[in-house]
N, C-alpha and C positions, 0 to 999 in steps of 0.2 A: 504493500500500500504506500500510495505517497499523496494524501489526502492536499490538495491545491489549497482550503482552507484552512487557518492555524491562527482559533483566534487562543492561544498562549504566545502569538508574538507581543500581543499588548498587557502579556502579566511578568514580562522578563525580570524586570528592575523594579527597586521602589521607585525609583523617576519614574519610570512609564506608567505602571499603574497610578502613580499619582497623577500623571500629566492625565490618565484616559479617563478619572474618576468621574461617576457621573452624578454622587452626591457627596457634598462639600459641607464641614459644620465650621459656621463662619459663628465671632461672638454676636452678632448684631441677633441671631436666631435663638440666642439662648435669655432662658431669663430664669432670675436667684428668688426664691420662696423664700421668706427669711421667716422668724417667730420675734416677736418681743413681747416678755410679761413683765406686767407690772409690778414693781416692789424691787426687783432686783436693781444692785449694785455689780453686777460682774456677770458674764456669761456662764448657763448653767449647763453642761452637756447632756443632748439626749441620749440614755443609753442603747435605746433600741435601734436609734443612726446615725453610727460612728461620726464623728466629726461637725454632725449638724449642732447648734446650741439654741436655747433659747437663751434673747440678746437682753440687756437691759437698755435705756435709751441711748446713752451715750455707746454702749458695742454697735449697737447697730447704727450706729451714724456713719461709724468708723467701717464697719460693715458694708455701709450701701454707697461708702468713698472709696472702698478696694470696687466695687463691682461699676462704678462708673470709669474707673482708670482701666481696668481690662476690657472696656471697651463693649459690655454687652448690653441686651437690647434693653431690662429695666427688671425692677425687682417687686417681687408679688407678698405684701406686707400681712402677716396672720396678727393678729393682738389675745393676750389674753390676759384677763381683767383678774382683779384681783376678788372681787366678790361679782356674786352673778346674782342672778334671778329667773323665774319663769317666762317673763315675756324679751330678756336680754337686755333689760335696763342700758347697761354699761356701754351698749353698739351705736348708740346716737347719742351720749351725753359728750358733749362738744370737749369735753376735760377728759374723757373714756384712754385708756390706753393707747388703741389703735389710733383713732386721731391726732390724738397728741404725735402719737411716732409719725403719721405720714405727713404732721406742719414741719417735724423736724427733717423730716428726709426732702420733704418739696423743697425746702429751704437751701436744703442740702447738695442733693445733687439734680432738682427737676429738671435744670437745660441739658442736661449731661445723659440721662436715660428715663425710661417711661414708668414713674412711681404709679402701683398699682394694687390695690387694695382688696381684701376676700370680704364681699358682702354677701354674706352668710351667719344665721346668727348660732350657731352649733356653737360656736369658743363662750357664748358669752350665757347662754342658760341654763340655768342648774339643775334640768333635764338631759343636757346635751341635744337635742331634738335644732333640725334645722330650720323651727317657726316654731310660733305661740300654738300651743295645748287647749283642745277644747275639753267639754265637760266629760268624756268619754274616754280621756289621756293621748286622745287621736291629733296628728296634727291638722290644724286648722288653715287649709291652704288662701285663702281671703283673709284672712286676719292676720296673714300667718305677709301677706303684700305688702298690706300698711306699713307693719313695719320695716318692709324692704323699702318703702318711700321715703320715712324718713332716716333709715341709715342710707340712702343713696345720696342725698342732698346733704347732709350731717358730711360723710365721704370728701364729696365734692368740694365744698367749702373748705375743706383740711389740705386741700388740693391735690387731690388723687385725681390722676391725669386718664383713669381706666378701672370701671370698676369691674370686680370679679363675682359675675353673679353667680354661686354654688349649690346655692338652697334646691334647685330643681321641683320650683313651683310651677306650678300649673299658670301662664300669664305673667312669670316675673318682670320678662324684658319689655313689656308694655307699660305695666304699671310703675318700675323705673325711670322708663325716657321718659314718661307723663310728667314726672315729679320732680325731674332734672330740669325738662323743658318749663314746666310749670314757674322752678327757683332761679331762671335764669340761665343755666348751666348746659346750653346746647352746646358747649363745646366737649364736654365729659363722654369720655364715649363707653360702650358697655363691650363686656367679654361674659357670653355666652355662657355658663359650661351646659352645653346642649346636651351633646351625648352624657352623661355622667353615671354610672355603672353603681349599683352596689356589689362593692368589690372587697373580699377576705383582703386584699394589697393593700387597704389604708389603715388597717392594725397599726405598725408606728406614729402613725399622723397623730393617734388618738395618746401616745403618749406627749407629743409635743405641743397638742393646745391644752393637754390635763380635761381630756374630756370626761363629762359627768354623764356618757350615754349610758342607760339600761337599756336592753332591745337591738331594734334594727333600723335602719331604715331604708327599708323595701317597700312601702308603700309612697315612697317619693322618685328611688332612686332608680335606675331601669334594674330589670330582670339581664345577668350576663346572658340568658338563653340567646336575647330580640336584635338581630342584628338590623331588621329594617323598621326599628322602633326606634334605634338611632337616628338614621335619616330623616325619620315625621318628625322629630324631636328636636332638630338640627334646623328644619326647613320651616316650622313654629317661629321659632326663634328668630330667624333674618329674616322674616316676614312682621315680627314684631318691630324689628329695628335693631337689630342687635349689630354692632360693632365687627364684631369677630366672634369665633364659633373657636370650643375648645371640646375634645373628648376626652374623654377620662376613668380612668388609668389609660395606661400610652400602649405597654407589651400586650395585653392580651386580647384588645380590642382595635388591632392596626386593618381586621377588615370594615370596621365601621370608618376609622379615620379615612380608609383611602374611598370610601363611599362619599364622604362627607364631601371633602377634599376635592373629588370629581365634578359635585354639582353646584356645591356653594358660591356665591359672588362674592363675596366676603374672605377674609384670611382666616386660616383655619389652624387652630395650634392644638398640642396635646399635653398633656400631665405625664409627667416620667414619676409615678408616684412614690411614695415611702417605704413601701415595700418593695417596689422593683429596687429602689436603690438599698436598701438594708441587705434583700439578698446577695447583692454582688457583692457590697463587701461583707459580709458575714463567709461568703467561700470563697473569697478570694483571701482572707485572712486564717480560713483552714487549709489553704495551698489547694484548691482546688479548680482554681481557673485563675486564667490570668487578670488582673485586675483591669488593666490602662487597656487593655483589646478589648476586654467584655464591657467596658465605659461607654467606649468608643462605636462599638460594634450595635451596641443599642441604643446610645442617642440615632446614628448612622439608619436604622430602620426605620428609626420615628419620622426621620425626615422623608428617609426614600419611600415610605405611606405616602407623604403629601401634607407633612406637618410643614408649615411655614414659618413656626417658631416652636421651641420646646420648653417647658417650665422642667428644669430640672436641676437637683442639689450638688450636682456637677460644674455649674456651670462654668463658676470663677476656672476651676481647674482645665475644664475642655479649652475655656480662651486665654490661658497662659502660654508662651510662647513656645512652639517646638510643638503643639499638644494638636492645634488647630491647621 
């Protein structure tokens, strides 16, 4: 045989594979979830993943000044309050943790990258539940708006340049823009999390806002079965007005991303979540794979879906020099 085709001339060298690559993780695509709670004087580490902390105000200024000098696209701000309550008090109180931290980040670095905010009230109620509880302990997805009205505008005003709608309400991105639009803030733009999965993968997360969840939440979050429940979910949403479109978690749902991806007018990103990233380094630290490949190797998927950007606790590292 002397086959005339030979596409391994374009895997010879690392030059060539790189010159032939057809997906590229530039920093502009990545962006840093950060935590800050309230009360702390020093960053507190989470144990469940490695290297991630929660900030106190001052870490994370300093925090979202390393991720504006490596050059990436902006950073995705979680608060967690020091006391809660039922309807998430602490989410709109203009002195609330979270706001305070994103006057001090807009301040900080808003020309330099896209400060951006989780408006969802899971961190701040002492149910854990992603909305106010009606008399049945069910969540209340209309009462459950209201108060995404006023943490959107509360947000805004703190100057979050993007906000992060999570809650996966029935009508959020409507009743948002309304209340944006309403306050003046037609410049504020909204991120989606359209597809959003209830997914076993965000076990960590739950130790980094110190969630108070009993239960589940399955009657908000999709079913992992429904891949074209993504799509209606998706196509809701930028019919609503949404900004950009995010799916979430990133690994085990990259056939909805590239669903999404495919039809949307809109930019379309994903969640590299707490658990994708605990696992790698949890066996990369029992010598079980190689760390900086399998980083690498699953940002590299999230994009080649058709993610436009990636929320991942990689980031600073992916856009350090030599990495990207």
């Amino acid at each position: 045989m002397n086959p005339l085709i030979r596409p391994r001339r374009l895997r010879t060298t690392p030059a060539m594979r790189r010159l032939v690559a057809e997906t590229r993780i530039h920093p502009a695509q990545l962006i840093l979830p950060l935590f800050v709670r309230e009360g702390l004087t020093a960053p507190a580490p989470i144990e469940a993943m490695p290297g991630v902390v929660q900030h106190s105000l001052d870490s994370l200024k300093a925090a979202t000044a390393d991720a504006a000098a490596a050059g990436i696209g902006g950073v995705m701000l979680f608060g967690i309050p020091s006391t809660r309550d039922a309807i998430g008090s602490a989410a709109t109180d203009a002195d609330g943790i979270l706001n305070r931290a994103t006057r001090a980040v807009a301040a900080e670095v808003g020309d330099a990258l896209v400060v951006q905010t989780d408006l969802c009230l899971d961190e701040f109620t002492d149910h854990g539940h992603c909305g106010v509880l009606d008399a049945r302990g069910l969540v209340d997805n209309d009462a459950t708006l209201e108060r995404y009205r006023d943490m959107a505008v509360a947000q805004a005003e703190a100057g979050s340049a993007l906000l992060g709608l999570s809650g996966m309400m029935d009508g959020q991105v409507a009743a948002v823009r309304d209340a944006l639009d309403a306050a003046g803030r037609t410049d504020t733009a909204i991120l989606a999390y359209a597809a959003k999965y209830a997914s076993a993968f965000y076990g960590p997360f739950r130790e980094a806002v110190d969630s108070q969840l009993t239960g589940d939440r399955r009657t908000y979050q999709q079913d992992p079965a429904n891949r074209i429940e993504g799509l209606r979910e998706a196509g809701l949403d930028e019919a609503e007005g949404a900004d950009v479109l995010m799916v979430k978690p990133a690994m085990s749902y990259l056939d909805v991303l590239a669903d999404v991806a495919a039809t949307a007018q809109v930019p379309v990103w994903a969640y590299q979540v707490s658990g994708e990233y605990a696992m790698i380094e949890a066996a990369a630290r029992n010598g079980w794979i190689d760390r900086d490949r399998a980083i690498r190797e699953s940002v590299t998927g999230i994009l080649r879906a058709g993610a436009g950007a990636v929320l991942t606790y990689w980031a600073l590292e992916l856009a350090a020099e030599g990495r990207v």
